[in-house]
Each structure stands twice: as structure tokens, then as C-alpha cells.
C-alpha positions as CSV (number, residue, x, y, z in Angstrom):
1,X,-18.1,48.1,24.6
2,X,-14.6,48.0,24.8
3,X,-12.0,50.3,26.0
4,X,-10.2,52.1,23.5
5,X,-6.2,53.0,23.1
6,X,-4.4,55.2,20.9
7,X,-1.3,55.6,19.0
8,X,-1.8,58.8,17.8
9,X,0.9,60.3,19.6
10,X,4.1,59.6,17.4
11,X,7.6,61.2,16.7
12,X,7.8,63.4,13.8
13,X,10.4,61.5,11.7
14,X,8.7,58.0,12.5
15,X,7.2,56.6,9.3
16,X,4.4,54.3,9.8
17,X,2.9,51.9,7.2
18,X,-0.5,50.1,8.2
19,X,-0.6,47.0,6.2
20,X,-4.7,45.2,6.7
21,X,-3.9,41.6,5.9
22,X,-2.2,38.8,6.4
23,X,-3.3,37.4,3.4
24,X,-1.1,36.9,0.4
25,X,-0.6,40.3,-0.4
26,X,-0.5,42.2,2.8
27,X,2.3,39.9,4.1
28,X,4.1,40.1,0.7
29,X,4.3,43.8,0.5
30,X,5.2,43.7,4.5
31,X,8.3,41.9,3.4
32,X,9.0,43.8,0.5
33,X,8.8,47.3,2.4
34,X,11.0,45.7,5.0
35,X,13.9,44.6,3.2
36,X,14.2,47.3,0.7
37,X,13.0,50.3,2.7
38,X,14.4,49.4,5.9
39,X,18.2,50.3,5.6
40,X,17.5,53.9,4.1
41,X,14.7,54.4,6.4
42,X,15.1,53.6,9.7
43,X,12.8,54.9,11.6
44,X,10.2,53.0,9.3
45,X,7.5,51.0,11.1
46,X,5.3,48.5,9.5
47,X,2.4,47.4,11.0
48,X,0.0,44.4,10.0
49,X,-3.1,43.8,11.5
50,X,-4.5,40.4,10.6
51,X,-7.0,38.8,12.2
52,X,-5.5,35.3,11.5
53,X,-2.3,34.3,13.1
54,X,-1.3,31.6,10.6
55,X,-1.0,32.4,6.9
56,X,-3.8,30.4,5.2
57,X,-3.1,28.8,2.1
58,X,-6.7,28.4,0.8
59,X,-5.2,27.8,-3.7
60,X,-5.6,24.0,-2.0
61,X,-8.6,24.3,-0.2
62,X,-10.0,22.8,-2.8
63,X,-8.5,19.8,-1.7
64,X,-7.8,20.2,1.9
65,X,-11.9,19.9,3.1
66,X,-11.6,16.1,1.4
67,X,-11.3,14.2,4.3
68,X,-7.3,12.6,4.6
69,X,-5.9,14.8,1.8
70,X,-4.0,17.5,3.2
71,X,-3.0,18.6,6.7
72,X,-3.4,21.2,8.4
73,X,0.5,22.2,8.6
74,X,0.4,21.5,4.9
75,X,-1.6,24.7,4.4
76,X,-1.2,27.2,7.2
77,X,2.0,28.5,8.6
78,X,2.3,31.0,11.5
79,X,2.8,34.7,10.2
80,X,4.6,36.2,13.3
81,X,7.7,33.9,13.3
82,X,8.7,34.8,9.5
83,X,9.0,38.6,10.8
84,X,11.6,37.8,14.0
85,X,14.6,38.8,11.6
86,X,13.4,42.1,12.1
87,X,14.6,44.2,14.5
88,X,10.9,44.7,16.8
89,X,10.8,49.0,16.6
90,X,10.4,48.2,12.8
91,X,7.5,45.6,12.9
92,X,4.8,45.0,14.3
93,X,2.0,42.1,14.0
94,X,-2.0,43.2,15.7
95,X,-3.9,40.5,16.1
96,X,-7.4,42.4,15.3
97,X,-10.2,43.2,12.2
98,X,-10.3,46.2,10.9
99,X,-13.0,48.3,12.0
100,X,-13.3,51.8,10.8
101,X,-11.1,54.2,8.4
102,X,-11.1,57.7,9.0
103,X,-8.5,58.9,6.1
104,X,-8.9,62.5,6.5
105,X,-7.3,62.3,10.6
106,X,-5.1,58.9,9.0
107,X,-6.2,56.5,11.4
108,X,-7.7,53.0,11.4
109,X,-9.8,51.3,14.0
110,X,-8.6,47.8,15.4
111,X,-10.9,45.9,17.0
112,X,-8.8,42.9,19.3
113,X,-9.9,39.6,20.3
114,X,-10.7,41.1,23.8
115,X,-13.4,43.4,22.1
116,X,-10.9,46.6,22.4
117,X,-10.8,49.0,20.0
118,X,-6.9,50.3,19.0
119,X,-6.6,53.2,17.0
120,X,-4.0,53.2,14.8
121,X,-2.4,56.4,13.0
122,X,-0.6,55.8,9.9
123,X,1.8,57.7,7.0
124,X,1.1,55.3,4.5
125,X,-1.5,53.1,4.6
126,X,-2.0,49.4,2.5
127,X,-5.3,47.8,2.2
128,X,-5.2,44.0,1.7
129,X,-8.0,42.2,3.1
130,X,-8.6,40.1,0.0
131,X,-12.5,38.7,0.0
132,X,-14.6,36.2,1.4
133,X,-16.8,33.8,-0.2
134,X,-20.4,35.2,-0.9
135,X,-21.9,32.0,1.4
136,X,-20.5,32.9,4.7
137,X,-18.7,29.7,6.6
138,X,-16.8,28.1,3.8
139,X,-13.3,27.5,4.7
140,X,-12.2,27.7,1.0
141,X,-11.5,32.0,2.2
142,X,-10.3,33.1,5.3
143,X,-13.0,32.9,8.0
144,X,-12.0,36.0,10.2
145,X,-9.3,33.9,12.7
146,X,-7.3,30.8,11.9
147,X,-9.3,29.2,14.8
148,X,-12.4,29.8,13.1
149,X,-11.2,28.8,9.7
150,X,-9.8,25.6,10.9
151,X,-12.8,24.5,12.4
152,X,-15.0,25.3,9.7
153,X,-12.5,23.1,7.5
154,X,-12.7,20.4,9.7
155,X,-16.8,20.7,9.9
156,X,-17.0,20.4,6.5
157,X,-14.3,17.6,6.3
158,X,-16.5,15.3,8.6
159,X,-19.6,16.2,6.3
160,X,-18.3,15.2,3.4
161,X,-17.0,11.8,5.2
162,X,-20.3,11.1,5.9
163,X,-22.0,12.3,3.2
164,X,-23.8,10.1,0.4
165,X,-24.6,12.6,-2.2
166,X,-22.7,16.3,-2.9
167,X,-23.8,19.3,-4.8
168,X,-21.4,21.8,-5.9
169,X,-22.5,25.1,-7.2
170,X,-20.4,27.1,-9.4
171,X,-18.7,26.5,-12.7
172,X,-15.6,28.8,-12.4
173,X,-12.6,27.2,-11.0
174,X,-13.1,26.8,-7.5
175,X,-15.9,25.0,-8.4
176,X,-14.0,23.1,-11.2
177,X,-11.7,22.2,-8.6
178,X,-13.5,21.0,-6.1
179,X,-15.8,18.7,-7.7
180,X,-12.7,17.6,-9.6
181,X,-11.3,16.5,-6.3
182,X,-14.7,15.1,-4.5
183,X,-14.5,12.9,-8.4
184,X,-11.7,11.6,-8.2
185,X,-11.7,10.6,-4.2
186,X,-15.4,9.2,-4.4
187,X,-17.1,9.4,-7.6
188,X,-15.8,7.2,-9.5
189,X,-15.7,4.3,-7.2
190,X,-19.3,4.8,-6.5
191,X,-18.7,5.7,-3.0
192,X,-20.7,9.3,-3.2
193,X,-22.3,10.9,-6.2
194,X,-20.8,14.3,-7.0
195,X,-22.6,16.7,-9.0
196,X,-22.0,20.3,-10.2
197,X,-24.8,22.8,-11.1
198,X,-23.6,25.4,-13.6
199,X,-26.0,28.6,-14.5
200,X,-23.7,29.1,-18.1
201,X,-23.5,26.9,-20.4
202,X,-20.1,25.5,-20.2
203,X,-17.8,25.6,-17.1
204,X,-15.0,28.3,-16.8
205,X,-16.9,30.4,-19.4
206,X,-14.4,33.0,-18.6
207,X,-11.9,30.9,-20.8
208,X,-11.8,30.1,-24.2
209,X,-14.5,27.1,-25.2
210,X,-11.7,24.8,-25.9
211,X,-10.4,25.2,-22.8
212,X,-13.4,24.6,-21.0
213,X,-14.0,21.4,-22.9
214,X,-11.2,19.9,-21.6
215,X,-11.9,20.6,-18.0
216,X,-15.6,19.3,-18.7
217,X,-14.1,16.1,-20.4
218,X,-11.8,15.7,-17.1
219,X,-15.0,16.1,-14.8
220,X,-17.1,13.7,-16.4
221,X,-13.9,10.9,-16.3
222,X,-14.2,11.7,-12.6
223,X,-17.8,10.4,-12.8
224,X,-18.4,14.0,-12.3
225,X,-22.3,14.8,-13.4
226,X,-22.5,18.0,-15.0
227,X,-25.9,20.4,-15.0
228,X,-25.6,23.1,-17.2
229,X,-27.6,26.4,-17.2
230,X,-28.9,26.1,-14.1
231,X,-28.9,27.3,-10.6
232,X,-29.8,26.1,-7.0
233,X,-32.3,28.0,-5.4
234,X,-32.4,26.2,-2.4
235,X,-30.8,23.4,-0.2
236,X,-33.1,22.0,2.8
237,X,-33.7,18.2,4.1
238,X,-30.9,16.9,1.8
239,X,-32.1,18.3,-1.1
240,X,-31.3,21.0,-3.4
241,X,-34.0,22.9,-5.4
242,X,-33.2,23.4,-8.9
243,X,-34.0,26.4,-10.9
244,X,-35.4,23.5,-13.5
245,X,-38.4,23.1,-10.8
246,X,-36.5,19.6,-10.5
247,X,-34.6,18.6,-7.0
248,X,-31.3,16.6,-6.3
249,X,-30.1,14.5,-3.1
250,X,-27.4,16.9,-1.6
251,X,-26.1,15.4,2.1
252,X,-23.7,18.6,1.4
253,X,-24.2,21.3,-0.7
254,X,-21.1,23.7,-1.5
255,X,-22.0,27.0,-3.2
256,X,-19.2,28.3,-4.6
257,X,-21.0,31.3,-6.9
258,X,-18.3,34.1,-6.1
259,X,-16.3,36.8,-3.7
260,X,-17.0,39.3,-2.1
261,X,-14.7,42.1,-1.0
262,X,-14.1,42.6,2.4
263,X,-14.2,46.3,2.9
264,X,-17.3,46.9,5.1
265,X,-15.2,49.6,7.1
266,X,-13.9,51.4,4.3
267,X,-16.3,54.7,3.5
268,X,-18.6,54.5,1.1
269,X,-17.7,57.2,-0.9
270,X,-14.2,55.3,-1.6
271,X,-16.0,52.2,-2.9
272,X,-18.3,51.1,-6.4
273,X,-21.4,49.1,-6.0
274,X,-19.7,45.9,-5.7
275,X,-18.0,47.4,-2.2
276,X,-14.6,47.5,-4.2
277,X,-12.1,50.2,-3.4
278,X,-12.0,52.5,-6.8
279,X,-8.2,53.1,-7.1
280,X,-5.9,54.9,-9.6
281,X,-3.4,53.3,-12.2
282,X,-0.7,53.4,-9.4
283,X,-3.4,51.4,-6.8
284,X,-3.7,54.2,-4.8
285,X,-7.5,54.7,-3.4
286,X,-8.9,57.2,-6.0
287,X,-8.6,60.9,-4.6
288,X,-6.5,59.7,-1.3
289,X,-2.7,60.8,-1.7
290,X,-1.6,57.9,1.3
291,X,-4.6,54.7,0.9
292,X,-3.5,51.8,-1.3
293,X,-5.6,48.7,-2.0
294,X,-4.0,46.1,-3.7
295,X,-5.5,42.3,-4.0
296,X,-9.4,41.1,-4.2
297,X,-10.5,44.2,-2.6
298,X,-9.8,46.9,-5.2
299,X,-11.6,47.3,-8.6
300,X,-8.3,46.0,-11.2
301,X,-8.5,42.6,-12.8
302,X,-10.1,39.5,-11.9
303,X,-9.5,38.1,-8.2
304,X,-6.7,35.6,-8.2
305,X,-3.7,35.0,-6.5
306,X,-1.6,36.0,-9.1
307,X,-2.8,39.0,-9.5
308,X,-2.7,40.3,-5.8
309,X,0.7,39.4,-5.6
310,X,1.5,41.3,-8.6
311,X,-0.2,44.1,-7.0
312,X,1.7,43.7,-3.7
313,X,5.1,44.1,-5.7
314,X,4.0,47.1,-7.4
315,X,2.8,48.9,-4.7
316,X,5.7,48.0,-2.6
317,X,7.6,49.5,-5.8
318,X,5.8,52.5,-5.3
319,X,6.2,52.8,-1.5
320,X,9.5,52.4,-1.1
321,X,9.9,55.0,-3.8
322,X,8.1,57.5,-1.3
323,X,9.2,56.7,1.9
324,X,13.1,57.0,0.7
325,X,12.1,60.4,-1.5
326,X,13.1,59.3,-4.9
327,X,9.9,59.8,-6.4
328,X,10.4,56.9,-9.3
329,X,6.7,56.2,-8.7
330,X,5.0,53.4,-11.5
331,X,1.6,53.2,-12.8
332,X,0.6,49.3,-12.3
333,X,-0.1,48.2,-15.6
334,X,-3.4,45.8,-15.2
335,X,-4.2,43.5,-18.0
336,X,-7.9,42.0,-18.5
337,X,-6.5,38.8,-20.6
338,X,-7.8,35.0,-19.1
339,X,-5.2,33.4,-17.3
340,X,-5.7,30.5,-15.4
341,X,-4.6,27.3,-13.8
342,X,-7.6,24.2,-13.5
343,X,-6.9,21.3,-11.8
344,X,-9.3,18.4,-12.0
345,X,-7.9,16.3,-9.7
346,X,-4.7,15.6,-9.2
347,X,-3.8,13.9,-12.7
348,X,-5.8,16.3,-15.1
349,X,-6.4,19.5,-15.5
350,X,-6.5,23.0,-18.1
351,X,-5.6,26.3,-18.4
352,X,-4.4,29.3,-20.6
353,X,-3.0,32.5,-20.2
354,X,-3.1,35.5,-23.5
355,X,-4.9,33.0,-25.9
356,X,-2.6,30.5,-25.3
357,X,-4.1,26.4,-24.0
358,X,-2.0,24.8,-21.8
359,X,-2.0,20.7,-21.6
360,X,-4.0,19.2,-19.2
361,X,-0.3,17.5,-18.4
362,X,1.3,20.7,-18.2
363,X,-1.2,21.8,-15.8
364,X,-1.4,18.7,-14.0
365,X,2.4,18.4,-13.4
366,X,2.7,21.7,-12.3
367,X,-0.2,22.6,-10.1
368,X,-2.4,19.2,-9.6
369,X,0.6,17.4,-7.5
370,X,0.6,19.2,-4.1
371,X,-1.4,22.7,-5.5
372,X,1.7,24.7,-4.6
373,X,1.4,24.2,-1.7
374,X,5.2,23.5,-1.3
375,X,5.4,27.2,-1.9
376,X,4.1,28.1,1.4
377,X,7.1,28.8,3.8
378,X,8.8,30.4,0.8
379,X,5.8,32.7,0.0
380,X,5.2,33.5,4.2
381,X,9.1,34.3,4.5
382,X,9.1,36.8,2.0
């Protein structure tokens, strides 16, 4: 075991936010405390603890693990350098994981790359450790460091480059995506068969049927092949077991069947079954006065992008209303309509948001170009 420090010991007046994350909510609401709490608070400390030192900017992972697409500087960017403006008592960046929450004492375990454990002793604290995909080692999440993640994309790049047959499991949109992408790149000049295994009946059944359609047309133009209402029960020996007692050549299988939250240090009792934090209409863990969660880990809305950094702005809001005493606290008004942005390669793609269909040229034009992946220095620099 590790030694073990503490900050525990702390002036009175200091006010200290823990922020877990460095994902695209805990570094949003990081800058968003900063810059509108700072000048009327100043002895405010924010703290993130991350264990990735670059900001990962996995909405084009779908297309980064094809081999040539996308660089590595094209989709992570170091986290510590966008904080420097700051003068260093009011920030602070811990390399570490999350180990253990003990609300009633307000402290978090850290455990460093070293092994160490740091306690931590907050005023306000701000979960955001987002998920990881339910098959462990797919860089399409955030694989613990950027080291780790980076190699695990390039592993996977090399596989498909070598690969003669892919199976992708999973007909919601990272799934969409991907074998969108693999399509287009090798598919449809013969050079790998790409196929996707769906257990509903239609792809993106979350959306609208119309919607899905469209995406399904685009896949199959990719030389896509689609099996519906189905699922893989196993991949050994380059093949993958169907559910339909039937097998397929798979070189590389990707199962992309869902998240997972990554809470395993929170309590139990502040979690549902699916290991989400319950939280209140404000996003504050449910029967904890100082314990947000915003992002993939709590229990609101569906897990996207969009929606975490919503919740990083309203529980900045909400923060910033606290720690400089007006009070002017918002409920975080959570909305269960579809809204989403498919890309089937980089020239097609659907989508809809309230009811509404977008154009696969709309979607295309806005999202299939580069992913927004242009957005990423803006997003990291708050």
C-alpha cells in the first residue's frame, strides 16, 4: 500500500470545490466556477482530479480507431495548460482516480499514479466522471489515463488495418457511426466486409422510424450489412456466435452495446441499480446538501454530450450562486425528448431533436466533416 497525505487541515474562509473529471463536464464547470466565482470569491479553490492529462475527444472516436483518419492531436489536448491563466492558489489539477467518498467528514480519496492515496477535503463537491463502455478496453471512452487510452486506440487501429472481416455490435449511434465509417473506408471497395448485429429491429430505435430508415439506407450504401434482432453471444477464433445459432467471420469484433457509469467509489446508498448517482431537480446527490453529479453518471436524461454540458452550466449556475451567498439557486429542467446527431460517414447522416427530422445534408454538413472536432481547444479553454 501506499502512503497516504492529507489536506484536511484548511483555513476557515478557504472555499474548496472538488471537481472528479476532466471529461467534458468536469472541465466545463472548472471554467465556469473560475471565471464567474473567482473575483467575488477569492479565496475559492478549485480542484480537478482527472486521471487523464489530455482532454479526450472521444464524439470522433468513431472515426479516429480507422487507421489514417484522424490524429492524435486532432482529438486530445492537454488539460493543465488551458488553466495557467489562473492565478495557481485558485487551481489546482491531481493527476489521480477517485477512490473512496466519505460525504459525512467531506473528503475524497485520490489514488496517484505512484499508488498514494491523497485525501482531499472539500466545501462543495462536483462529480463528473462520465462512463465507460460496458466491454472494458475500447478507446471509444476514456480508458483511466491518456496513456492507456492512446494505446488502446492505436491497438485497435492496427487491427482493423489488418483485419479482413469486422463485426460491430450495437445499433444506437456509436454503433451507427462506426460501421458508417469502417463502410465507407473499406466496405464498399471490397477491401473488408463490415457488418452490424442489431438485437431491435431497426437501428437507433430510440428515434423516430423515419429517422432510423435513413441511417439504415446510408449504411447499406456503405456496403454496410445489416443483421437485425439479433445479438452476439460470443467472439473466439475469428468468429462471432450469433444468437440465430448461425456464426460470422469477425478478424475484429467491436461491441458497442452501452455505458456504464463510473461511480464504483461512490456509496451505495447514493446510487440506483444501474450504479447512477440518484440526484435532485437542482443535480445535487439526493439527501447530500454539498455532492453534485452532473454528466453520464447521474440518473437525468440519456448519456450524451450535450446533455452533460448542459448539466455542467447549470450546476455551475447553481454553485456560483452558493459560494458568493446570493442564493438564486435553479432547478435543472431535464427533458426526455430524442435528440440526436448520426453520421454515416462523412457525407451522410440523420438526426432529430423534439419530433423534428433533420436532413441527412444538414447532418452531414454540420457534424460528418471533421465531427466537431474543431471545437476542441475552444471547449478545453473554457
Amino acid at each position: 500500500m501506499g502512503c497516504q497525505s492529507s489536506d484536511s487541515v484548511r483555513t476557515m474562509s478557504k472555499k474548496t470545490v472538488v471537481i472528479l473529471g476532466g471529461g467534458f463536464a468536469g472541465v466545463q464547470i472548472a471554467h465556469r466556477i473560475l471565471k464567474k466565482a473567482l473575483s467575488k470569491v477569492p479565496a475559492l479553490k478549485v480542484i480537478l482530479v482527472t486521471p487523464n492529462t489530455q482532454f479526450y475527444w472521444n464524439i470522433a472516436a468513431v472515426r479516429a480507431v480507422v487507421p489514417g483518419e484522424m490524429a492524435d492531436d486532432v482529438v486530445f489536448a492537454d488539460i493543465a495548460s488551458n488553466f495557467a491563466s489562473y492565478p495557481k492558489t485558485a487551481f489546482e489539477m491531481v493527476v489521480g482516480t477517485a477512490s473512496s467518498l466519505t460525504s459525512e467528514s467531506n473528503t475524497v480519496g485520490v489514488e496517484l499514479a505512484d499508488s498514494s492515496t491523497r485525501t482531499l477535503t472539500y466545501d462543495q463537491l462536483v462529480i463528473a466522471t462520465g462512463s465507460s463502455m460496458v466491454e472494458p478496453n475500447l478507446p471509444f471512452k476514456l480508458l483511466g489515463t491518456t496513456e492507456a487510452t492512446k494505446s488502446a486506440l492505436h491497438t485497435l487501429q492496427k487491427q482493423i488495418a489488418s483485419a479482413k472481416s469486422i463485426v460491430i455490435a450495437g445499433g444506437g449511434a456509436t454503433g451507427v457511426e462506426t460501421a458508417g465509417e469502417l463502410g465507407e473506408k473499406y466496405a464498399v471497395t471490397g477491401a473488408k466486409s463490415v457488418t452490424l448485429v442489431v438485437s431491435s429491429d431497426r437501428v437507433l430505435n430510440v428515434c423516430m422510424p423515419k429517422t432510423s430508415a435513413v441511417a439504415a439506407a446510408a449504411l447499406l450504401k456503405n456496403k454496410v450489412k445489416i443483421v437485425y434482432k439479433t445479438r452476439v453471444k460470443s467472439h473466439e477464433n475469428g468468429q462471432v456466435l450469433l444468437s440465430t445459432g448461425t456464426s460470422l467471420p469477425a478478424d475484429v469484433y467491436l461491441p458497442l452495446v452501452g455505458v456504464r457509469p463510473n461511480t464504483d467509489f461512490v456509496p451505495s446508498n447514493m446510487t440506483n441499480a444501474k450504479g447512477e448517482i440518484s440526484v435532485d431537480t437542482y443535480l445535487r446527490a439526493k439527501g447530500k446538501d454539498n455532492v453534485w453529479a452532473i454528466g453520464d453518471c447521474n440518473d437525468v436524461e440519456s448519456k450524451m454530450m450535450m446533455k452533460a454540458t448542459a448539466h455542467a452550466d447549470a450546476c455551475a449556475g447553481n454553485l456560483v450562486a452558493l459560494l458568493t451567498g446570493s442564493k438564486k439557486t435553479k432547478a435543472y429542467k431535464a427533458s426526455d425528448k430524442v435528440m440526436m446527431f448520426a453520421t454515416v460517414g462523412k457525407k451522410a447522416g440523420t438526426g432529430e431533436a423534439g419530433g423534428f427530422k433533420f436532413p441527412s445534408f444538414m447532418v452531414s454538413s454540420m457534424k460528418g466533416k471533421a465531427l466537431f472536432s474543431q471545437n476542441l481547444r475552444k471547449q478545453i479553454a473554457g
